[in-house]
C-alpha positions as CSV (number, residue, x, y, z in Angstrom):
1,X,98.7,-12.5,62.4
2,X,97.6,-9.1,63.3
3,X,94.3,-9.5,65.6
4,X,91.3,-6.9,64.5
5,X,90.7,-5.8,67.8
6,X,93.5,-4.0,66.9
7,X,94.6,-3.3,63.5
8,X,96.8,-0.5,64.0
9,X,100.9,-0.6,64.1
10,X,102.9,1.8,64.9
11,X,105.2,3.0,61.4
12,X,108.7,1.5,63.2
13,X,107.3,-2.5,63.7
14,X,106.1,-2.5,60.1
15,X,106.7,-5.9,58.9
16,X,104.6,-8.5,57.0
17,X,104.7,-11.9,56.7
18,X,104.6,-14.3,53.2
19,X,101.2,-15.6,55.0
20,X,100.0,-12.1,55.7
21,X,100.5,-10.9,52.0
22,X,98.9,-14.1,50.9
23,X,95.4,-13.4,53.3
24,X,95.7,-9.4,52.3
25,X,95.9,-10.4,48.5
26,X,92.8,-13.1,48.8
27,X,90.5,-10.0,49.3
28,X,91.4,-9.2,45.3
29,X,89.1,-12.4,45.0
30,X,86.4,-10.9,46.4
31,X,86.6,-7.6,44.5
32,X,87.1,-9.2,41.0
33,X,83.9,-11.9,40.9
34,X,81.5,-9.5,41.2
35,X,83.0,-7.0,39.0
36,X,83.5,-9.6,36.1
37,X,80.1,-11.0,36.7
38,X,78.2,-7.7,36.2
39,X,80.1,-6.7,33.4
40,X,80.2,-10.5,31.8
41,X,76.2,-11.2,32.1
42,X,74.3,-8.9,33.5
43,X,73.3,-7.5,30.2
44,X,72.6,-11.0,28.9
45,X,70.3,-11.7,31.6
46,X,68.5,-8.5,31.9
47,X,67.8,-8.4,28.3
48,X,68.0,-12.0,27.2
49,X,66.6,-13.6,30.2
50,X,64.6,-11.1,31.9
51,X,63.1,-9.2,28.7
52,X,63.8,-6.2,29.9
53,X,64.1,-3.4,27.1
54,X,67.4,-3.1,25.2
55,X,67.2,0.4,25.2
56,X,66.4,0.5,28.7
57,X,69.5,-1.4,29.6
58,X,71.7,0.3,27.5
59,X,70.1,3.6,29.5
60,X,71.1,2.5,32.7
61,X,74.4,0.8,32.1
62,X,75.1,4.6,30.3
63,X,74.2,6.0,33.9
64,X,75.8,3.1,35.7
65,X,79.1,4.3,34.0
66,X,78.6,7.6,35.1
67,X,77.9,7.0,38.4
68,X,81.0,4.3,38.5
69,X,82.9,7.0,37.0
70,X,82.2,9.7,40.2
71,X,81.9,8.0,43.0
72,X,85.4,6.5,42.9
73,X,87.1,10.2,44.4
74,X,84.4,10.9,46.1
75,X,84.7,7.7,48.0
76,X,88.2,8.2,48.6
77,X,88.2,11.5,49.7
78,X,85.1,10.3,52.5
79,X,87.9,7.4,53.4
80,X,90.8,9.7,53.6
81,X,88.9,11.8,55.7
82,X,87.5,8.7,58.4
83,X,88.9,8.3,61.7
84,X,88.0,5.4,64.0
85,X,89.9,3.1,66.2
86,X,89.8,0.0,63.6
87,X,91.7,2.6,61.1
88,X,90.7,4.6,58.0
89,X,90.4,1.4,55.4
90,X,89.5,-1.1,57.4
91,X,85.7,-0.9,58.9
92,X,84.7,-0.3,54.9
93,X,85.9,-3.5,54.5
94,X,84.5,-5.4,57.8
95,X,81.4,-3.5,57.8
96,X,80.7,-3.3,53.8
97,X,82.0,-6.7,52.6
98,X,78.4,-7.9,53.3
99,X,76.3,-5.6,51.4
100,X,78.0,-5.6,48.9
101,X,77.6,-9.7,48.5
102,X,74.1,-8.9,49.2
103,X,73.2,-6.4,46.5
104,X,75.3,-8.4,44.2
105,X,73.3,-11.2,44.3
106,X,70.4,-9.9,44.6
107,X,70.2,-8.3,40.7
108,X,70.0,-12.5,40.1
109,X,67.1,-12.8,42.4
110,X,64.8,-10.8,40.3
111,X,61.2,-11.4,41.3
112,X,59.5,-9.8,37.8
113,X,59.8,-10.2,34.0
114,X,60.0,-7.7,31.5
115,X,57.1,-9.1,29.8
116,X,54.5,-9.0,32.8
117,X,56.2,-6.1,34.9
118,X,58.2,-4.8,32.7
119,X,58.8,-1.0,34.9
120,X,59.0,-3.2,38.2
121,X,61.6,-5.0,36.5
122,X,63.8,-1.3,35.3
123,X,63.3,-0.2,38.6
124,X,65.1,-3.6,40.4
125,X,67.5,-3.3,38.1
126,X,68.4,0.4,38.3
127,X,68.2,0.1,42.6
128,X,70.0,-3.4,42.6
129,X,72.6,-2.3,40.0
130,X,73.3,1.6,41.8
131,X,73.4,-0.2,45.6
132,X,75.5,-2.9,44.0
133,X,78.0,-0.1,42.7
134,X,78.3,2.0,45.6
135,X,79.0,-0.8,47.9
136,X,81.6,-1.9,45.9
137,X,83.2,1.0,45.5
138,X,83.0,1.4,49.4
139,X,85.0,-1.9,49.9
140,X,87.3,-1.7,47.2
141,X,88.7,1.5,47.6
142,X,89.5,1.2,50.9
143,X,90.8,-2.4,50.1
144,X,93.1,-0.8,47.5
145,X,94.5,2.0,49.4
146,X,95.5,-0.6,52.2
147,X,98.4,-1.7,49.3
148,X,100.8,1.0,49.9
149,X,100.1,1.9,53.3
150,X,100.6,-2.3,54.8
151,X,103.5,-3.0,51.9
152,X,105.9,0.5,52.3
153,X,108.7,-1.3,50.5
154,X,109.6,-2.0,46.9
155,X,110.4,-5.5,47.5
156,X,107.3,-6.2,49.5
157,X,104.7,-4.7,46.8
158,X,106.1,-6.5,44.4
159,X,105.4,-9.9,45.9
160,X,102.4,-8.7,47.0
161,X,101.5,-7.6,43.4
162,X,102.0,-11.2,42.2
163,X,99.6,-12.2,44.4
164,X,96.6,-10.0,44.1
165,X,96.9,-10.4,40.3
166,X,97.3,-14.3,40.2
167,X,93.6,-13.9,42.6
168,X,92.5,-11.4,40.2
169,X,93.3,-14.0,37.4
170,X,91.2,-16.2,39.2
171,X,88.5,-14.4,40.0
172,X,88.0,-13.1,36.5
173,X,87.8,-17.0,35.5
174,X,85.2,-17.6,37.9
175,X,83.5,-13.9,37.2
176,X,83.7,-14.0,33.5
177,X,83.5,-17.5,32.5
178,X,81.4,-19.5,34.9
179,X,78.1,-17.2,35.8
180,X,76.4,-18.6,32.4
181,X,77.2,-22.5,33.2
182,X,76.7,-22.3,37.2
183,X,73.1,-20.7,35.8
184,X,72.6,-23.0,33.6
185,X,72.8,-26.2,35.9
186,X,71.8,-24.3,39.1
187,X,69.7,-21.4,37.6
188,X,70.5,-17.7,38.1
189,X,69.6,-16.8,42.0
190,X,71.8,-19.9,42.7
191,X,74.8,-18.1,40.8
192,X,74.5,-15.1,42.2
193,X,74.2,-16.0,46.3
194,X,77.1,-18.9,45.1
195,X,79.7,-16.5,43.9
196,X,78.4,-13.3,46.7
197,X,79.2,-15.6,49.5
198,X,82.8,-16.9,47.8
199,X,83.1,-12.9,47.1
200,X,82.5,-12.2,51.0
201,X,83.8,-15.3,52.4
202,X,87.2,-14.0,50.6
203,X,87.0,-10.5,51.5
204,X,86.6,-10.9,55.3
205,X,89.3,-13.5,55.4
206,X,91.7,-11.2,53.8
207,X,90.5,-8.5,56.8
208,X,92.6,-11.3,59.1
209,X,96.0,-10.3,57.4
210,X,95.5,-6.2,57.5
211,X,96.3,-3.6,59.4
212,X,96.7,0.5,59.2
213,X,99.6,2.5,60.2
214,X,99.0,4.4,63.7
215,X,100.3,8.1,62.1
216,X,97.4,8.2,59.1
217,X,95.1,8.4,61.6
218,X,95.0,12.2,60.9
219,X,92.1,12.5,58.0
220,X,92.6,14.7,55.6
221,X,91.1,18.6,56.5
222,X,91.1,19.8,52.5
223,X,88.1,20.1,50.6
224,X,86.7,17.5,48.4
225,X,87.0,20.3,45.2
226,X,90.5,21.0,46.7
227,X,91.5,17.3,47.3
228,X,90.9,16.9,43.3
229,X,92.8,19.9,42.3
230,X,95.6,19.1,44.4
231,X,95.4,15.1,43.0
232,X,95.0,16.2,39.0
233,X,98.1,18.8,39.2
234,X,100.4,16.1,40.4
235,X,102.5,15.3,37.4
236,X,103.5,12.6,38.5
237,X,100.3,10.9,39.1
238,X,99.1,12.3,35.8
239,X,102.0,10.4,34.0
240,X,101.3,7.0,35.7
241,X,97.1,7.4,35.4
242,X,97.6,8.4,31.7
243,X,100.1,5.6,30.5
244,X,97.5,2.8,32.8
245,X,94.4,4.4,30.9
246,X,95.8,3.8,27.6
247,X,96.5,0.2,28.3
248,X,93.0,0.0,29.7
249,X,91.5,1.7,26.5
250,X,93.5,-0.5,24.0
251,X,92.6,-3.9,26.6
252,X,89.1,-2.3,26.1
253,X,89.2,-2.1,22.6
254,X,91.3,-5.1,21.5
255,X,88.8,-7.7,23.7
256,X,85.5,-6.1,22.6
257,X,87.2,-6.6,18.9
258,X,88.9,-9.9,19.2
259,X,85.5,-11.8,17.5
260,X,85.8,-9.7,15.1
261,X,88.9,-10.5,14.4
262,X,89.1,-14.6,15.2
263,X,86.1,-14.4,12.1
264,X,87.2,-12.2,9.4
265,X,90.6,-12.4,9.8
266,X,91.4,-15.7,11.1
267,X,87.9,-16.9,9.3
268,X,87.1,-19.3,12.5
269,X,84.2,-19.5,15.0
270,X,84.2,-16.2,16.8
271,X,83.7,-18.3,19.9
272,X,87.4,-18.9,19.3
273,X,87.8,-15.9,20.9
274,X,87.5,-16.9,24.2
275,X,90.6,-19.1,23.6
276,X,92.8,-16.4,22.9
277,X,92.0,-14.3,25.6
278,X,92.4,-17.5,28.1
279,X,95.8,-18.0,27.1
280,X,96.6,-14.3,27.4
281,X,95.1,-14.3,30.8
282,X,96.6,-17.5,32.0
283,X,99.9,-16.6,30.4
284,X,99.8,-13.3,32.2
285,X,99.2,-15.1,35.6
286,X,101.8,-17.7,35.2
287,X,104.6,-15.1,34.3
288,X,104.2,-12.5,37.0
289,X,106.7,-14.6,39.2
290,X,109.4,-14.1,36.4
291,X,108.6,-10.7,35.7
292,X,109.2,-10.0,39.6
293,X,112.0,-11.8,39.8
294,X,114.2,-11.3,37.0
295,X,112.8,-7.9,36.0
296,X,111.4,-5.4,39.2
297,X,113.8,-7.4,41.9
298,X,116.6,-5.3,38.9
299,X,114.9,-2.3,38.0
300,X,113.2,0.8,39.4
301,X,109.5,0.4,39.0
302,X,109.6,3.4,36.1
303,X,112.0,1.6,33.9
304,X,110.4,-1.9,34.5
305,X,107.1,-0.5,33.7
306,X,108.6,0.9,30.3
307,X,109.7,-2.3,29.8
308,X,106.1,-4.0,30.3
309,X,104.9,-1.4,27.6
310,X,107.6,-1.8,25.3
311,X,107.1,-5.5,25.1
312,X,103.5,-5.3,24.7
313,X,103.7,-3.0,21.9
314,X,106.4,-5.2,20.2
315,X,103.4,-8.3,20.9
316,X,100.9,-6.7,18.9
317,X,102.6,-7.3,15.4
318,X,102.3,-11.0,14.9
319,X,98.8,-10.2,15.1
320,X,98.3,-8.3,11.8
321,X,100.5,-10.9,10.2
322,X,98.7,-14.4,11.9
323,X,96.7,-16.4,9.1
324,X,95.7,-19.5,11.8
325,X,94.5,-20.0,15.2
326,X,97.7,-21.4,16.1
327,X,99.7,-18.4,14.9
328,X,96.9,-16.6,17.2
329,X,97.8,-18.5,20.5
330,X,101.1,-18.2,19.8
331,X,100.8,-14.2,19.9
332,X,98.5,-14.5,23.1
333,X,101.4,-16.4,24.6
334,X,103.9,-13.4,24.0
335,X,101.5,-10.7,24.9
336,X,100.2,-12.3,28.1
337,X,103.8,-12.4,28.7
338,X,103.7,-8.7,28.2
339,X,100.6,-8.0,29.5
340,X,101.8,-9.7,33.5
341,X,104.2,-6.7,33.4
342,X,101.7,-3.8,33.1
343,X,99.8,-5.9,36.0
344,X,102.8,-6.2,38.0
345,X,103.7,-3.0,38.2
346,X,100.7,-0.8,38.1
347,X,99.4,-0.4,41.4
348,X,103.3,-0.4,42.6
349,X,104.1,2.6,40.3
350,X,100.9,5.0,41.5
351,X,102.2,3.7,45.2
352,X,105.2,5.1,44.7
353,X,103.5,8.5,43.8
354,X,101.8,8.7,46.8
355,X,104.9,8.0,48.9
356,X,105.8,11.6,46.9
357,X,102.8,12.7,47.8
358,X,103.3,12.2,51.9
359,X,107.0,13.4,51.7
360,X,105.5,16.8,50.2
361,X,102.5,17.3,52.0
362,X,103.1,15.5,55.2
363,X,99.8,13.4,54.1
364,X,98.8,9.9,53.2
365,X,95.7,10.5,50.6
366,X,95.5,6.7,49.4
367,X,92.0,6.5,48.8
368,X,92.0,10.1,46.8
369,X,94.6,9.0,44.3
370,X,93.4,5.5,44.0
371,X,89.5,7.2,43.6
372,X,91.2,9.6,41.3
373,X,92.7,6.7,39.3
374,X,89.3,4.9,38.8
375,X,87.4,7.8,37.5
376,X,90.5,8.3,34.9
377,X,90.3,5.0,33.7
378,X,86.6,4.3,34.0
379,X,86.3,7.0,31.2
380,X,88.3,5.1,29.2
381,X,86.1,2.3,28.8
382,X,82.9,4.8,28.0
């Protein structure tokens, strides 16, 4: 286990262990929860709970969206730029982990009402909300761009892949699904410090399995308006960020409709919805072991990733032909079988575009093209 007293290795010992991929892939646990959470409830219990205004909410989620938007490059540009002796990625994580718990629970631990103190209440929510945001994007960028500089081979981002995602699955059960029933037995604060200390607890035992290679040490000397530039006018990267922000709008699109769907066109309980994405999700996370190994251990990551988006496109159709919720799980079966391969393979394909990246420019910009990447696909879900 590499020690964090000191987390850099040289680029020629660069191995990692099965246990080591598990702890680094544990931290996607910790990012998810709090990310699935805010954008599962926090509207509900602002508005519902809390009476605060709707169209005060809907104000600051527009600017929260914004903000989420810009922040991601700017982020990682500041963490391609950092030089310490713990690394680049690294003391974001150790030293941001906990602030980021903090602010996430605390937009549970609301001390006003929207009847009473109605502008206290905007102003908690708009400084809990902001503080939550940035120090997330402080710890997950820098937990992100760790990927491709700890995993340098095909092979070994792969596996690791499987991992993070089958946490990721996790956490969006916990994040998603469970806020509104802890609440309801525990109440709301009790939620919130529950799953911020699981969210932290995960993070900084992930920290035990990373490490940063000695030569990045050199921060980048560009410009942040330069850094973008150079980022947008890789065609590569452009490629890979537009095909993932497609699938991002159409997930976007496709969940936000599905109880619209499960009701008019199924004529069940929308609630039913919840079902169907379950089993797509829980498909998904079962088959990302298959897709590895029958599928990326064969193919590059390009043609394997065509495959993912061929398959999911093929999915799709049952669903204007289904007549029954059975015919509808059935469908979620296939396209969670689909839907593992776009998982599997997208943070392995952008990667592999910043290995291109280094070989031209002599550089490792991790944090700019995963920053980059956010603010792309962010936008897709405005």
């Amino acid at each position: 286990m590499i020690k964090l007293a000191n987390p850099l290795v040289k680029d020629s010992v660069i191995t990692t262990t099965s246990l080591q991929q598990w702890a680094y892939s544990l931290g996607n646990l910790g990012c998810s929860i709090p990310y699935q959470a805010v954008g599962a409830v926090i509207l509900f219990f602002y508005v519902d709970i809390q009476k605060l205004s709707p169209v005060w909410a809907a104000m600051v989620m527009t600017g929260y969206a914004i903000y989420n938007a810009i922040n991601n490059p700017v982020m990682g540009y500041l963490s391609d730029r950092t030089k310490t002796r713990w690394g680049r990625r690294i003391p974001y994580i150790l030293f941001g982990t906990i602030p980021y718990a903090l602010f996430f629970a605390l937009l549970f631990l609301v001390p006003f009402d929207g009847v009473k103190s109605p502008i206290s209440l905007l102003l908690w929510f708009i400084v809990g909300l902001f503080l939550f945001e940035s120090t997330a994007t402080v710890v997950q960028t820098a937990y992100y761009s760790l990927l491709p500089e700890m995993f340098s081979e095909y092979h070994a981002r792969t596996s690791v892949a499987v991992k993070m995602n089958i946490f990721m699955t996790v956490g969006l059960i916990i994040g998603a699904a469970l806020p509104i029933t802890i609440a309801s037995i525990l109440g709301w604060p009790i939620m919130g410090i529950i799953l911020g200390v699981i969210s932290a607890a995960a993070l900084l035992v992930s920290t035990r399995g990373m490490f940063e290679r000695s030569s990045t040490l050199e921060g980048e000397k560009v410009k942040l308006g330069q850094a973008i530039k150079a980022t947008i006018l890789n065609r590569s990267f452009i490629t890979i960020v537009i095909a993932q922000t497609m699938r991002h709008f159409a997930t976007a699109v496709a969940a936000s409709g599905l109880a619209f769907y499960t009701k008019y066109s199924l004529g069940v309980d929308p609630a039913s919805s919840s079902i169907i994405l379950g089993t797509i999700f829980i498909t998904a996370a079962l088959a990302l072991y298959p897709w590895k190994r029958f599928l990326a251990s064969r193919y590059e990551p390009r043609t394997t990733l065509l495959i993912a988006y061929g398959l999911m496109g093929i999915s799709t159709i049952p669903l204007f032909f289904a007549q029954s919720m059975l015919a509808a799980i059935g469908t979620a079966i296939f396209l969670g079988m689909a839907l593992a391969g776009l998982l599997l393979m997208g943070d392995v394909t952008l990667s592999d575009v910043i290995d291109e990246d280094e070989t031209r420019t002599g550089q490792r910009r991790e944090g700019m093209y995963f920053g980059m990447s956010g603010l792309i696909i962010t936008l897709a879900y405005a």
